[in-house]
N, C-alpha and C positions, 0 to 999 in steps of 0.2 A: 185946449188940449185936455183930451180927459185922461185921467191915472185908472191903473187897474191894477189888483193887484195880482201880485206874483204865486207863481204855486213852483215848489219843489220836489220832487222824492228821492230819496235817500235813502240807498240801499246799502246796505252793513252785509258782508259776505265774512265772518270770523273763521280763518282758518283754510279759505279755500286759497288754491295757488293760482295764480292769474296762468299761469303758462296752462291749466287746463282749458281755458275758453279761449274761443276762436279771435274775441277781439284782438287777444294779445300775442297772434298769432297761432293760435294750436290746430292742428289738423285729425287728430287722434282722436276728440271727439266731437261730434255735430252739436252747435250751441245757435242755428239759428235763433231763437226769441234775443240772448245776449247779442247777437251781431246784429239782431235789427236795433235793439233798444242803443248800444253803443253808437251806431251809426247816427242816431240822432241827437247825442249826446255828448256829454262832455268826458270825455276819457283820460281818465289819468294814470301817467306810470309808477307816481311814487306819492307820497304824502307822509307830515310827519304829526307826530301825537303829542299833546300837549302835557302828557304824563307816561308813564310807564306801565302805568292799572290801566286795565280795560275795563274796569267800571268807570273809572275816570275821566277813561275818554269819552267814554256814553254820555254819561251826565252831561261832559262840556257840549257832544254835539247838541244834545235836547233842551240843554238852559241855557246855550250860545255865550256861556262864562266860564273864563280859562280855570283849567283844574285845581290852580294854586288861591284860586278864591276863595276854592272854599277852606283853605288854612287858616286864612283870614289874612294873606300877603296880598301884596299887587302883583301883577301879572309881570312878568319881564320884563323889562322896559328897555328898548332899542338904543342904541350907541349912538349918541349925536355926534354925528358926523361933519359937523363944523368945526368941532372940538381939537 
C-alpha cells in the first residue's frame, strides 16, 4: 500500500457572520463558489480558540503549538477520567 500525502486549505474569514453565506443557510445573498466549496467540504458550526489573541490563534494554527507554549507552560492537560 502506498502513502501519499495529504494537502489541506485553510481558510480564515475574520469577522464575517456565517449567517451571510448560503452554507449556513442565507438566502439574501448568492454565494454559489461558498456552496460549491462547502458542499465538498467539511463544514463547521462552531469551534473554539486556544487563546483569546487573534494573533494567538494564528500562530497556533501555522505552528500546530497550543498558544500557552509559547509562555513556556504545557498545554492543558485533560482530567483523567479514571480518577
Amino acid at each position: 500500500m502506498s502513502t501519499s500525502a495529504r494537502s489541506a486549505v485553510v481558510l480564515i474569514f475574520d469577522r464575517l457572520n456565517a449567517a451571510a453565506l448560503g452554507p449556513y443557510g442565507s438566502t439574501w445573498v448568492d454565494t454559489p463558489g461558498c456552496n460549491q466549496l462547502a458542499a465538498r467540504s467539511a463544514l463547521h458550526e462552531w469551534a473554539l480558540a486556544d487563546s483569546p489573541s487573534l494573533d494567538e490563534v494564528y500562530r497556533s494554527y501555522w505552528t500546530g503549538k497550543h498558544a500557552a507554549s509559547r509562555l513556556g507552560t504545557a498545554a492543558p492537560a485533560q482530567a483523567d477520567a479514571s480518577a
